[in-house]
C-alpha positions in Angstrom: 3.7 -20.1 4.8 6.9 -19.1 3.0 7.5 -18.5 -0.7 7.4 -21.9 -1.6 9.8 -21.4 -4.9 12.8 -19.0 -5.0 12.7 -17.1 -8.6 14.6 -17.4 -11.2 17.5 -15.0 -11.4 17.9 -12.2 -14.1 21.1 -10.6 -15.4 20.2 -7.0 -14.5 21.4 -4.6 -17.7 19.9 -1.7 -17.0 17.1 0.4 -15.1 14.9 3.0 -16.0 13.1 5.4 -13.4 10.3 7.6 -14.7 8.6 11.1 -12.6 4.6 10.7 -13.5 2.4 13.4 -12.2 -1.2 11.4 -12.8 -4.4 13.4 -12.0 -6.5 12.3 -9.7 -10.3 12.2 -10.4 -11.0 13.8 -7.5 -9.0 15.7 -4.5 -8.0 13.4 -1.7 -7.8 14.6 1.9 -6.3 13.0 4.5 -4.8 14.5 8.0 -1.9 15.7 6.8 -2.9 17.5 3.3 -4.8 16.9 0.0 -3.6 15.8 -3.1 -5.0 16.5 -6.7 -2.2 14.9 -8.4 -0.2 12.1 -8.1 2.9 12.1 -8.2 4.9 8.7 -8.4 8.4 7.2 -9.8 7.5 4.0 -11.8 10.4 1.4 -12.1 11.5 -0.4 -15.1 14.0 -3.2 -14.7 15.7 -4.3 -18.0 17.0 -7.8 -17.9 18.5 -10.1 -20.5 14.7 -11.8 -20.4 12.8 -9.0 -20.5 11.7 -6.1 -18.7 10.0 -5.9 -15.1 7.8 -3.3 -13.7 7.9 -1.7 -10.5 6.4 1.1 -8.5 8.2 3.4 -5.7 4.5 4.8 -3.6 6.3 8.4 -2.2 4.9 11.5 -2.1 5.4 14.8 -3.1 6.3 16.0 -0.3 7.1 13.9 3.4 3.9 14.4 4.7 2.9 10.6 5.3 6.4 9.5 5.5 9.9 11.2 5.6 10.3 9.7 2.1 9.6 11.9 -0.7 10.2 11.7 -4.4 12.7 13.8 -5.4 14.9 12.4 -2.3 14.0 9.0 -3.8 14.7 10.0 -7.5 18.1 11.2 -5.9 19.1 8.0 -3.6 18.0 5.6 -6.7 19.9 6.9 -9.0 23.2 7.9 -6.9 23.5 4.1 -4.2 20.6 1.4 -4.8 20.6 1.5 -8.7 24.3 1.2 -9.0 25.1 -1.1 -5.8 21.6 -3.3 -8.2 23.6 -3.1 -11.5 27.1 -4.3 -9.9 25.6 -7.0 -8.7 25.2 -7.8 -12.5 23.2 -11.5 -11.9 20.3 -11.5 -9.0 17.5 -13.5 -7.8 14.6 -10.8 -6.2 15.3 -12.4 -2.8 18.4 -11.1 -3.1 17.7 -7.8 -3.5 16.7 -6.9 0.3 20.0 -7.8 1.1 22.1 -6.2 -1.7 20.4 -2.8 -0.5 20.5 -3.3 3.1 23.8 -2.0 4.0 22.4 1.7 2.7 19.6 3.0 5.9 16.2 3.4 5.5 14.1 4.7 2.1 11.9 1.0 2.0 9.6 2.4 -0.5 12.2 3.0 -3.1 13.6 -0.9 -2.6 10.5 -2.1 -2.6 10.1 -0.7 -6.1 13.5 -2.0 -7.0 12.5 -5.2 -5.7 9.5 -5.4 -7.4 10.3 -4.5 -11.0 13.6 -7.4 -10.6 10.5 -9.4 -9.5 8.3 -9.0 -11.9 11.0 -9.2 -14.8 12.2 -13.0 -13.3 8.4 -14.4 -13.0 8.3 -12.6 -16.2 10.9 -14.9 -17.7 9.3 -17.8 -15.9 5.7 -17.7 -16.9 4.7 -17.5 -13.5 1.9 -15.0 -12.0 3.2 -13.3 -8.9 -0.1 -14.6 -6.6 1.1 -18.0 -7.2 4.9 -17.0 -6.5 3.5 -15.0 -3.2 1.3 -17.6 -2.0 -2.6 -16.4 -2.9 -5.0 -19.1 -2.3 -8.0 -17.2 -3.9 -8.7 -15.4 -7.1 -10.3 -12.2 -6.4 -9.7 -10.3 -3.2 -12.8 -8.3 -1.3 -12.2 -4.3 -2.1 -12.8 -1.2 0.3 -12.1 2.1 -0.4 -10.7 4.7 1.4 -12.9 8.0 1.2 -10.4 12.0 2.2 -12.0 14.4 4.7 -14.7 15.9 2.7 -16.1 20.0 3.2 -18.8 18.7 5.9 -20.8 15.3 7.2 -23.4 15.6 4.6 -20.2 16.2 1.6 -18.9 12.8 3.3 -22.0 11.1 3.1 -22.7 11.4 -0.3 -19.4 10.3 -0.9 -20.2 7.3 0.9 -23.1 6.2 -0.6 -22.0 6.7 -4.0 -18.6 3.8 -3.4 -21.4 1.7 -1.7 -23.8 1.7 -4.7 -20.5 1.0 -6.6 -20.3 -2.2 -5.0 -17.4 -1.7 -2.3 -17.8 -4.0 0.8 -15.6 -1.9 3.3 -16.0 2.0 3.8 -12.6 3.6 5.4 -13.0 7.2 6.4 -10.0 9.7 7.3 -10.4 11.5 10.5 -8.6 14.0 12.2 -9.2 16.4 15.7 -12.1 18.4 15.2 -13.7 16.1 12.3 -14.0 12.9 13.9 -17.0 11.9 16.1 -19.3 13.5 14.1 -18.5 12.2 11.0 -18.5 9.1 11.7 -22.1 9.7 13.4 -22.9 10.4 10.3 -22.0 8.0 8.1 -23.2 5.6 10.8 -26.6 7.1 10.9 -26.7 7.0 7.3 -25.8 3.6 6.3 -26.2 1.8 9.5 -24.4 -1.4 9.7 -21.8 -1.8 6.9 -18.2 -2.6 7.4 -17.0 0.7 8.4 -12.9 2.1 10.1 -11.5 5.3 10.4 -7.9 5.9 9.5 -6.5 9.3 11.6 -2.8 9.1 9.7 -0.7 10.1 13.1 -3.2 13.0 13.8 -3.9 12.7 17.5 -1.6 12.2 21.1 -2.6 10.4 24.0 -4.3 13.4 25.3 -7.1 13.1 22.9 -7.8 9.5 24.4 -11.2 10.3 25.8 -12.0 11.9 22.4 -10.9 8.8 20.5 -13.3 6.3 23.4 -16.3 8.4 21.7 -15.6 6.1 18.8 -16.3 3.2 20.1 -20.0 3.4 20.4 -19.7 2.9 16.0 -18.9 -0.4 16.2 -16.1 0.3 14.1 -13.9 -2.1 12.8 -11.3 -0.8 13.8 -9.2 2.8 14.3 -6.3 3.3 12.5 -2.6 4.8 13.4 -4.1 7.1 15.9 -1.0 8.3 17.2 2.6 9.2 15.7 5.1 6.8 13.9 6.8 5.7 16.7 4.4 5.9 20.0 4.1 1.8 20.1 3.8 2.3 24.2 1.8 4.9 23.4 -0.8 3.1 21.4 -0.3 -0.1 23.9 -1.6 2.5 26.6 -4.6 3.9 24.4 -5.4 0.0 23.2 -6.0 -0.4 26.9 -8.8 2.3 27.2 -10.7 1.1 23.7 -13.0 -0.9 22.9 -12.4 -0.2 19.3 -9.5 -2.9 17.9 -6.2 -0.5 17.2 -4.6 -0.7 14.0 -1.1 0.0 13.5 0.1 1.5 9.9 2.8 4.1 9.6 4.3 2.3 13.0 5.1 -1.4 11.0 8.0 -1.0 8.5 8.9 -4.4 9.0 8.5 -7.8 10.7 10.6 -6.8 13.8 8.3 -3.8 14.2 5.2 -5.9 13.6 6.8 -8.2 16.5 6.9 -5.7 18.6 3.9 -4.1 18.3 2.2 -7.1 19.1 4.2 -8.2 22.0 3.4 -4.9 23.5 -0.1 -4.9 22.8 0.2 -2.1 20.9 -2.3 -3.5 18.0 -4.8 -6.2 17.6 -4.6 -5.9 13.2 -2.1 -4.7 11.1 -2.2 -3.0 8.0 0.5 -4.2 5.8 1.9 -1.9 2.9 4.4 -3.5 0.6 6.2 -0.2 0.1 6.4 1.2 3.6 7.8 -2.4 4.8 10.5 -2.7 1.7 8.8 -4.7 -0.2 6.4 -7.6 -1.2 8.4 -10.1 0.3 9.0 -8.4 3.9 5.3 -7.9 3.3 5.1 -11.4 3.4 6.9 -12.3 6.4 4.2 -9.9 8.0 1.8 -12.0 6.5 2.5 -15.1 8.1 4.1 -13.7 11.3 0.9 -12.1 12.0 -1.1 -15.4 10.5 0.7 -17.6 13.3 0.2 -15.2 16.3 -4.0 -15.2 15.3 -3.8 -11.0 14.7 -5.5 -10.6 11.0 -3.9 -8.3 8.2 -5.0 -6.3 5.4 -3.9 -4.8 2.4 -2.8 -0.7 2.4 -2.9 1.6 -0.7 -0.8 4.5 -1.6 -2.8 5.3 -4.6 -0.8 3.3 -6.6 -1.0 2.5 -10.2 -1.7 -0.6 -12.0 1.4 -1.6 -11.5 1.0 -1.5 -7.5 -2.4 -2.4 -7.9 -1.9 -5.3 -9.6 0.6 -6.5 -7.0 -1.4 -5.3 -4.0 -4.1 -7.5 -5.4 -2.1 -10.9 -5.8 -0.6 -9.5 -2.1 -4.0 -9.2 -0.5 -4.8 -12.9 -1.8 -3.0 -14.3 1.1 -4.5 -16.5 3.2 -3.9 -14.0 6.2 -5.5 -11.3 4.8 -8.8 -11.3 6.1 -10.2 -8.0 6.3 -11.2 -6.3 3.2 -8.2 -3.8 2.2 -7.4 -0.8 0.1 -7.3 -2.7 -3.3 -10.0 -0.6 -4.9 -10.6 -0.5 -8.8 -8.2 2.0 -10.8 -11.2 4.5 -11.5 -10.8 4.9 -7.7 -8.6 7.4 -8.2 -7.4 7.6 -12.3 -9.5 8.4 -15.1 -6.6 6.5 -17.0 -4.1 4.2 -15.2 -1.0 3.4 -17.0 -1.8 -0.1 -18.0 -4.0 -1.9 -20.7 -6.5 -3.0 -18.7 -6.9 -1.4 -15.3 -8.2 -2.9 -11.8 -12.3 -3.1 -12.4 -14.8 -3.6 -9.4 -16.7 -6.6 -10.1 -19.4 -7.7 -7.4 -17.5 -5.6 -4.9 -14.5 -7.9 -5.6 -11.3 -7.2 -7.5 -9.5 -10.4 -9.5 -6.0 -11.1 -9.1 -3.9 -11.1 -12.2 -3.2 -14.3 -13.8 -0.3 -13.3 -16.4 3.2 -13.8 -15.9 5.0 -11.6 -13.4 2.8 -8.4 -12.0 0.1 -9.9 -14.9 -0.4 -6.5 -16.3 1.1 -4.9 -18.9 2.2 -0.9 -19.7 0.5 1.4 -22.1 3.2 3.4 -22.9 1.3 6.2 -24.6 -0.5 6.7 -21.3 3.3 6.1 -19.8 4.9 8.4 -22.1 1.8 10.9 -21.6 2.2 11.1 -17.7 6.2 11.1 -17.7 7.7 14.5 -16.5 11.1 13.7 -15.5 13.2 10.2 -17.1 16.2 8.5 -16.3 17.9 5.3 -17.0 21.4 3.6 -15.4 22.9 1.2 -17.4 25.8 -1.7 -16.5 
């Protein structure tokens, strides 16, 4: 199901990129370190019709991904910003091409390509879920719970996001806290909509460790093994019952073809920013939709800005496993928007406003910002 409507183009004046350390309500572990804070470049496009919002997901440090933010700040500001601003005029389809010629770094496009995005539905009146293709309102909300100090720790966690209404627990595993935990939250809760995500942590070798997990009726196990083992993962699909998930692996529709054609997955998570952006994530969508392999929505702890486009994202008709599109409070005692993603019946609503349909508070903005630069024409 393509975009059905191109979007309007925008003459492109300037852009801002803004540093925001945001602190997390509580530490997140995953396989390959904790964070307490956030740290995240947030995108603002300024166009003769407005501005547009974006968001670029790295991390601190390349830990999840070899991209990182001051290597973002740094290849913004010095090829994709300028090679965006000589363009002058630009439709956001255009944008995927303007910056392929410079290799690699998808999350910082995709947060290029989302804040031009935003600005031209923006100037439209058009919400971004229509523009994308959402056929539903509100999309069904898991969370993703870190590695917590012991199974007990993990189950409390647990059961306090299900009596906050989440449909969908996702617990992070790595070697050594794995079987167990998952006993446990099994043995706790019995049969809710449960996955583990191991984040790259294990090798073939650990195969006959990784079987144990199918007598949880999981779901399904995600990105057991590293970024680029596809035959790898084909082989270890083989030997589970368990459906594996690919993440880290997909950073775009070529990889998601390939992954399939190898049996290397049976579901796909899709992340906006480690594909390029929303509409690569798209092409996901619906190359996944017409092979019959279901999709679901990724998080990178993003902000309402993210969020909100996650949301409208995750309203595709492909998507049909909850995903990581939990409520702001998830992970921010304040967000930097007006009105942050809420949990509502273990649903969250996709924006209706114009563009991303959420708009910044720039005290909280302003409040968060540590480092701020902006290229003009």
């Amino acid at each position: 199901m393509p975009i059905a409507r191109a979007a309007a183009s925008v003459a492109l004046e300037a852009i801002e990129l803004r540093v925001l350390h945001l602190p997390l309500v509580s530490p997140f572990t995953t396989s390959f370190g904790t964070e307490t804070v956030r740290e995240v470049i947030v995108v603002r496009a300024r166009t003769a019709d407005g501005d547009g919002w974006g968001e670029i997901v790295t991390q601190q440090a390349p830990l999840y991904s070899s991209e990182y933010t001051q290597g973002a700040w740094d290849v913004a500001q010095r090829f994709l910003v300028p090679a965006l601003l000589d363009a002058g005029t630009l439709a956001p389809e255009q944008v995927a091409g303007i910056l392929e010629p410079f290799v690699g770094h998808r999350m910082v496009k995709a947060g290029l390509e989302l804040a031009i995005l935003d600005a031209a539905l923006r100037a439209e009146g058009r919400p971004l879920g229509e523009y994308l293709g959402a056929v539903v309102d509100r999309v069904p909300s898991g969370v993703s719970v870190g590695i917590q100090q012991d199974p007990a720790a993990l189950v409390e966690a647990v059961g306090g996001y299900l009596d906050a209404g989440y449909v969908r627990i996702k617990i992070k595993i790595k070697p050594g806290r794995d079987v167990a935990d998952t006993a446990a939250v099994r043995d706790a809760f019995g049969a809710i909509p449960l996955q583990v995500d191991a984040n790259s942590a294990y090798t073939l070798a650990d195969a006959a460790t990784l079987a144990e997990l199918d007598r949880f009726d999981l779901l399904l196990i995600e990105q057991p093994l590293q970024e680029d083992d596809i035959v790898d993962h084909a082989t270890l699909a083989a030997r589970l019952r368990t459906p594996v998930c690919l993440d880290e692996s997909i950073v775009s529709a070529k990889a998601a073809a390939d992954a399939l054609a190898l049996g290397a997955a049976s579901v796909i998570n899709i992340k906006a920013g480690r594909v390029g952006g929303y509409l690569e994530a798209v092409r996901i969508h619906d190359l996944c939709r017409e092979a019959g392999v279901p999709v679901w929505c990724g998080g990178m702890l993003e902000t309402g800005i993210g969020r909100a486009a996650n949301a409208a994202l995750a309203a595709l008709p492909g998507f049909t496993l909850p995903g990581d599109v939990s409520a702001s409070d998830r992970f921010y005692a304040r967000d930097i928007v007006t009105e942050p993603i809420r949990l509502e019946d273990g649903h969250v609503r996709v924006p209706t406003g114009h563009g991303l349909g959420v708009e910044i508070d720039p005290v909280a903005l302003e409040d968060a910002t540590v480092a701020r630069a902006e290229l003009r024409r």
